[in-house]
C-alpha positions as CSV (number, residue, x, y, z in Angstrom):
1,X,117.6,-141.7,-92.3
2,X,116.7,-144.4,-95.3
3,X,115.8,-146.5,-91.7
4,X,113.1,-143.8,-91.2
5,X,112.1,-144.0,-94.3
6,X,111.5,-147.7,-94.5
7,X,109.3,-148.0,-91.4
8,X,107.5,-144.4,-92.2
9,X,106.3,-146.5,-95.8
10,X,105.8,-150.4,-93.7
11,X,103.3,-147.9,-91.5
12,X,101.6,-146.5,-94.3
13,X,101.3,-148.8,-97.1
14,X,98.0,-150.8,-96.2
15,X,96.2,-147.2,-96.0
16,X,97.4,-146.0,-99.2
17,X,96.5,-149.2,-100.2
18,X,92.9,-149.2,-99.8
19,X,92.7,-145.7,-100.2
20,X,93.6,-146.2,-104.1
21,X,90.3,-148.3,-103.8
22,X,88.3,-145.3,-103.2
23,X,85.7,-145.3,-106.4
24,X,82.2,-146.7,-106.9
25,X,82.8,-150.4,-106.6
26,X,84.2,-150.3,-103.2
27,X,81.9,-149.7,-100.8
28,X,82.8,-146.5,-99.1
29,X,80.4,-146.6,-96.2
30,X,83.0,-146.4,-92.5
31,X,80.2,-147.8,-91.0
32,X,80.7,-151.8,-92.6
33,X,82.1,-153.4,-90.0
34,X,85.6,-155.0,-90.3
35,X,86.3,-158.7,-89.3
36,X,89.3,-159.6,-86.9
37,X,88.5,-163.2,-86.4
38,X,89.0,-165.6,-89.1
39,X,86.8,-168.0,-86.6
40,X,83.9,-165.4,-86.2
41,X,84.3,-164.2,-89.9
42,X,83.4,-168.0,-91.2
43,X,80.3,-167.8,-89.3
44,X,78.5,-166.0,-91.8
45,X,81.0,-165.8,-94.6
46,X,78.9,-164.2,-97.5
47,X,78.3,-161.1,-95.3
48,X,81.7,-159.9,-94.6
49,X,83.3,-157.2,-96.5
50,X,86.1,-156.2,-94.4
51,X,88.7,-159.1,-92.9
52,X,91.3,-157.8,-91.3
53,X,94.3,-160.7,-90.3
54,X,97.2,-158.6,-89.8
55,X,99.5,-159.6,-86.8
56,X,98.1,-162.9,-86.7
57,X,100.8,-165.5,-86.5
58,X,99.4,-167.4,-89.2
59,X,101.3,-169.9,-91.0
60,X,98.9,-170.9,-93.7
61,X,95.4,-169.8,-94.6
62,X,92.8,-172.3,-94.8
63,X,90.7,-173.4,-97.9
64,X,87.6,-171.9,-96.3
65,X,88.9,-168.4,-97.1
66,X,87.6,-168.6,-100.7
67,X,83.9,-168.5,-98.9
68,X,84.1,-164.8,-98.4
69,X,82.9,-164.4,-102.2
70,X,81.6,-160.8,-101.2
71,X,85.0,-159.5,-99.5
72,X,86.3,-156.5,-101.1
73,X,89.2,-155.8,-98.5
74,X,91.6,-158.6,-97.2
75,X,94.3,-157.7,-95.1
76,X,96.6,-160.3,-94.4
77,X,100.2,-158.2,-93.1
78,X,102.5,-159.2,-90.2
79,X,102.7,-162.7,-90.2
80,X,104.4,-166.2,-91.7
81,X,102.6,-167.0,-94.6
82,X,104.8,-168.4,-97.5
83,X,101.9,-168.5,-100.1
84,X,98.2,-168.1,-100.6
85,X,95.9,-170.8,-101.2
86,X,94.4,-171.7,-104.7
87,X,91.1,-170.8,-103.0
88,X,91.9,-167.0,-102.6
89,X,91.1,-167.2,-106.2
90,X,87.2,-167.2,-105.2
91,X,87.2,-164.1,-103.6
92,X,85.3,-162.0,-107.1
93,X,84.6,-159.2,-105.5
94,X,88.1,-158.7,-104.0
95,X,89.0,-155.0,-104.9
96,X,92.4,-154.6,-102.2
97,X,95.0,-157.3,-100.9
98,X,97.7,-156.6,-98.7
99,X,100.0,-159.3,-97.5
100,X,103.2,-157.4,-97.0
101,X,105.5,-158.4,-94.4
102,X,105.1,-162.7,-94.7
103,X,107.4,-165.0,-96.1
104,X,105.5,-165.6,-99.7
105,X,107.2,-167.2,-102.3
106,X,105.1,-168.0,-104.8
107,X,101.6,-167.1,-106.0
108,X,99.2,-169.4,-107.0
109,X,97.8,-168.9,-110.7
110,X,94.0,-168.4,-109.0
111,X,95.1,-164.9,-108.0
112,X,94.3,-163.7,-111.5
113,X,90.8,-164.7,-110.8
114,X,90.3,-161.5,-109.1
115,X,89.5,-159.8,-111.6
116,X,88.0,-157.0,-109.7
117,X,91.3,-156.7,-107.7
118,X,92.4,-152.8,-108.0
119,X,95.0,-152.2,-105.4
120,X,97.7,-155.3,-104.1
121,X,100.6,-154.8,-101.8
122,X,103.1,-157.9,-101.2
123,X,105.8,-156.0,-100.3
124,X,108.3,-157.6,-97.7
125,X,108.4,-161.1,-99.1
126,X,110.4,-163.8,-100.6
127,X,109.0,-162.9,-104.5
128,X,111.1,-163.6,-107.1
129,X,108.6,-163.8,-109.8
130,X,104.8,-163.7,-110.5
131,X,102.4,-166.0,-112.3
132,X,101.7,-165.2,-115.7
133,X,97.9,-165.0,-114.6
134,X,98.7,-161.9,-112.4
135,X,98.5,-160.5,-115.8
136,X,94.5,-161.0,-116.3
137,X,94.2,-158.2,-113.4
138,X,93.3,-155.9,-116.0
139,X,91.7,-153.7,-113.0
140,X,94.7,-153.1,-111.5
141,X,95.4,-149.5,-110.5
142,X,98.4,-149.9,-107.7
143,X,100.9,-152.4,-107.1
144,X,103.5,-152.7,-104.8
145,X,106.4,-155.3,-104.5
146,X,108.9,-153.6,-102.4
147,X,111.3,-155.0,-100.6
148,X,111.4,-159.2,-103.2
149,X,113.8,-161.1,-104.9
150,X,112.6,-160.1,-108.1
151,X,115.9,-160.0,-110.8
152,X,113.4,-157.9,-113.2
153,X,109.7,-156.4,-113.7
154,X,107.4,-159.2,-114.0
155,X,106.6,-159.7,-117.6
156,X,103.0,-160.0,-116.3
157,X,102.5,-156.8,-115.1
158,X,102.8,-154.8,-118.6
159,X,99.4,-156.5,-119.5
160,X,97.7,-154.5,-117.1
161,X,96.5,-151.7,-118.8
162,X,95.6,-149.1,-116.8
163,X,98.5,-149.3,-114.1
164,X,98.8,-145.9,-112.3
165,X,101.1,-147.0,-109.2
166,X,104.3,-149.2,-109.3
167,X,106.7,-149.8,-106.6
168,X,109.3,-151.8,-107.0
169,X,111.7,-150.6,-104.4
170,X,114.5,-153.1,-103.0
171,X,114.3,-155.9,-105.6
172,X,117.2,-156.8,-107.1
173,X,115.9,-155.6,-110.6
174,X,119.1,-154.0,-113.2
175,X,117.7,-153.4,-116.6
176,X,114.8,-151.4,-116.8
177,X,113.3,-152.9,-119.9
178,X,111.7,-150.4,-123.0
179,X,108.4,-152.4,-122.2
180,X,107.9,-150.6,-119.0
181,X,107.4,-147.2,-121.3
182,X,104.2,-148.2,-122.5
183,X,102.6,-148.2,-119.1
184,X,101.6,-144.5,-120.2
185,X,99.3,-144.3,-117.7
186,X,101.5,-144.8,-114.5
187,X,102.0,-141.3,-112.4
188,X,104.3,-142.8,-109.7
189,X,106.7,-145.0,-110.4
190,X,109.6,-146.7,-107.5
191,X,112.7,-148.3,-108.4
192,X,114.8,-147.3,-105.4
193,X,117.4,-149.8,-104.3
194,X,118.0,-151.7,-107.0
195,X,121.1,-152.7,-109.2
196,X,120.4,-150.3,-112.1
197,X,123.3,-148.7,-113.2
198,X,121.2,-146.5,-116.5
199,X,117.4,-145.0,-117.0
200,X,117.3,-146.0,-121.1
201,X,115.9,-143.5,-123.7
202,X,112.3,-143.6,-124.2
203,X,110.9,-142.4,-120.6
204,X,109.4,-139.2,-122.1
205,X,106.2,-141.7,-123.4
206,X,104.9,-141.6,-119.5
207,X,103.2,-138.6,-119.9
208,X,101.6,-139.0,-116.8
209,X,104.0,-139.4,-114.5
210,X,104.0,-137.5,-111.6
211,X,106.5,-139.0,-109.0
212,X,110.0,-140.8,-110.0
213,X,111.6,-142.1,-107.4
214,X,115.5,-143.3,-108.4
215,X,117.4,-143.3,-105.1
216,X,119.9,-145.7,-104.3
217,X,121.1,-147.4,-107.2
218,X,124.2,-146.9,-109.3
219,X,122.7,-144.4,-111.7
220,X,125.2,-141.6,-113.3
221,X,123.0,-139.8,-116.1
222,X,119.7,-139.8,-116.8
223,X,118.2,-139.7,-120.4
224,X,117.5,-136.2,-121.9
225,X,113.6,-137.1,-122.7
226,X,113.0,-137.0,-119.3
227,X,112.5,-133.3,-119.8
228,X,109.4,-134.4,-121.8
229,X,107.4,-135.8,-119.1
230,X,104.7,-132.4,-118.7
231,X,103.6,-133.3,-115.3
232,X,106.7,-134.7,-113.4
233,X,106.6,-133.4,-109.7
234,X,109.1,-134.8,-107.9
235,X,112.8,-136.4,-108.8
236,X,114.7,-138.6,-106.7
237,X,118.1,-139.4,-107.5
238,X,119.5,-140.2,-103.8
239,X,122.4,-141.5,-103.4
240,X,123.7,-142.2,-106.8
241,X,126.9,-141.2,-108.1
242,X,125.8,-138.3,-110.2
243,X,128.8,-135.6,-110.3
244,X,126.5,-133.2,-112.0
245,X,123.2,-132.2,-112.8
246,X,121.9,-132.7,-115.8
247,X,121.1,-129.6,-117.7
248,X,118.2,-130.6,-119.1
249,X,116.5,-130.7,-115.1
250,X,116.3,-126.8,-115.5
251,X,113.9,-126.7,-118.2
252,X,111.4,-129.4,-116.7
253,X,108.8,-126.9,-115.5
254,X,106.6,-128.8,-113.4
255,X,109.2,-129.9,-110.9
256,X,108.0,-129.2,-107.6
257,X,110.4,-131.5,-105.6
258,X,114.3,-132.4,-106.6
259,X,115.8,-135.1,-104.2
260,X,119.5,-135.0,-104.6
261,X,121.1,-135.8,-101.2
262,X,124.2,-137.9,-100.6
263,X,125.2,-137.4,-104.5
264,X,128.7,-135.9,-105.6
265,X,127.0,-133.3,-107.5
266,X,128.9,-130.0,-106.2
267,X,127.2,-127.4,-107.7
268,X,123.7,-126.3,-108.9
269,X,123.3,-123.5,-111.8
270,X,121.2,-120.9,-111.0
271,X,119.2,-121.8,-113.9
272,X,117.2,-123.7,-110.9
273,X,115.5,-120.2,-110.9
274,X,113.7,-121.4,-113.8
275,X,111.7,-124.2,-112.2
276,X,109.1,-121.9,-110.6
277,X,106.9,-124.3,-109.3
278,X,109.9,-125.8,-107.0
279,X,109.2,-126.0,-103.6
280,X,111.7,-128.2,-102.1
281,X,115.3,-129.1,-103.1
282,X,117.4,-131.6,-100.7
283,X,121.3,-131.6,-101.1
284,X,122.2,-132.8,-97.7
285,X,125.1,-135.1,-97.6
286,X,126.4,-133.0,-101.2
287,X,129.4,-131.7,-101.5
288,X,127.9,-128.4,-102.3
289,X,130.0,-125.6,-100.1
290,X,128.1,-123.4,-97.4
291,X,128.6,-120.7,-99.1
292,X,126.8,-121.7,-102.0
293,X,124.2,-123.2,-100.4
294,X,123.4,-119.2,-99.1
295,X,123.4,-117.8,-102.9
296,X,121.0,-120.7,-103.6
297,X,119.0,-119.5,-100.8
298,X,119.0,-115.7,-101.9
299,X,118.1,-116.7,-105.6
300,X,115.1,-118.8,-104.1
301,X,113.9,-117.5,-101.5
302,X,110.2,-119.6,-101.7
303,X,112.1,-123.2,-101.8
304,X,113.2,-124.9,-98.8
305,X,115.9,-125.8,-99.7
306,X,117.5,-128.8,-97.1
307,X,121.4,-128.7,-96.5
């Protein structure tokens, strides 16, 4: 199942990456042709907007790639690349990167040149920290790092100020520092498959969020001011060893989706009945008896509820 799940976001990720770029500073016209041809792309470099590298068995990009000073998408997944060139730090009008799926392990400190960047995805690479100047992306809207080396959130990335996606997922991250709660504007935010073993006090300042995704680390409570976040929609807690929910989940009113398969929680109250807007609750791989499970179906009859 979390196999599925992997390859379902690898197929994915570059679309919801330049889809995030979707306002008035990225040209929106389908008809701008995209570039498959580093070779071909060169021969007029200051007209291409779209390059498109992906599955390109390349090692290294060359230093002629910071001629495309009018690029806005650069797509650069499937293949070996261990780092990007200083000269990537040209490339102004840049508004979406994706590299994921290389071998990068470092960054150069021209990246935050980009200052138009609004959307990068490196996940699925060797990352176990960013430059400092990846913190002068004041732009940025989405980020994702899935599947690093990082050890913690890079300190950078709390200067942005207008974050509204952050995925972190499969790093090897285990604090989650008090810093990250004054990203008020993120509304998703992945930390699946880490080492944290606690969610501190303080989350309730992302009013925003919308999408919490927790799965797969060695959580076992979750702070009450959770129940303070207005618009929370969704709340993954996957395989963590929770042997109970928390009460405070039944009050948080905007929960549409509550993700809480392969826990050792046994039973749910049927104070779930008070989460109207609930669509979807997952207890497969609980130890939640049968039985149950049918009362929890007669009490909501409008959630699926997946056993």
């Amino acid at each position: 199942m979390r196999t599925c799940y992997i390859i379902l976001c690898i197929c994915i990720s570059s679309a919801i990456l330049l889809s995030a770029c979707s306002d008035d500073s990225v040209d929106a016209d389908d008809t701008v042709r995209e570039f498959t041809s580093l070779e071909e792309a060169l021969r007029n470099p200051t007209e291409v907007r779209r390059l498109n590298l992906a599955n390109s068995t390349l090692t290294s990009l060359p230093p002629e790639i910071g001629e495309f000073v009018n690029l806005q998408e650069l797509i650069l997944d499937n293949n070996q690349l261990t780092t990007l060139p200083p000269e990537i730090g040209n490339l102004s009008s840049l508004n979406a990167l994706s590299a994921q799926n290389n071998q990068i392990e470092y960054l150069p400190p021209q990246i935050g040149n980009l200052v138009n960047l609004e959307a990068i995805a490196l996940s699925r690479n060797e990352l176990d920290s960013l430059p400092s100047e990846f913190g002068n992306l004041t732009r940025m809207k989405t980020i994702h790092l899935a599947y690093n080396n990082l050890t913690e959130i890079p300190e950078s990335i709390y200067e942005i100020p207008e974050l509204d996606r952050l995925n972190v997922e499969n790093n090897r991250i285990a604090e989650v520092p008090a810093r990250l709660y004054t990203m008020t504007t993120l509304r998703t935010l992945t930390l699946r498959g880490n080492r944290l073993d606690s969610i501190p006090a303080g989350i309730g300042a992302l009013q925003k969020l919308e999408l919490l995704w927790l799965g797969y680390n060695n959580i076992s409570s979750l702070p009450q001011d959770l129940q303070q976040l207005p618009v929370l929609g969704r709340l993954d807690i996957v395989e963590n060893p929770f042997d109970h929910l928390p009460e405070f989940i039944y009050t948080i009113e905007s929960l549409q989706v509550l993700e809480l398969q392969y826990t050792g929680i046994s039973d749910l109250s049927n104070d779930l009945a008070q989460l109207t807007k609930l669509r979807e609750l997952d207890i497969r791989g609980t130890p939640i008896p049968a039985s149950r499970v049918s009362e929890l179906r007669q009490l909501l009859p409008d959630v699926e509820i997946r056993y």
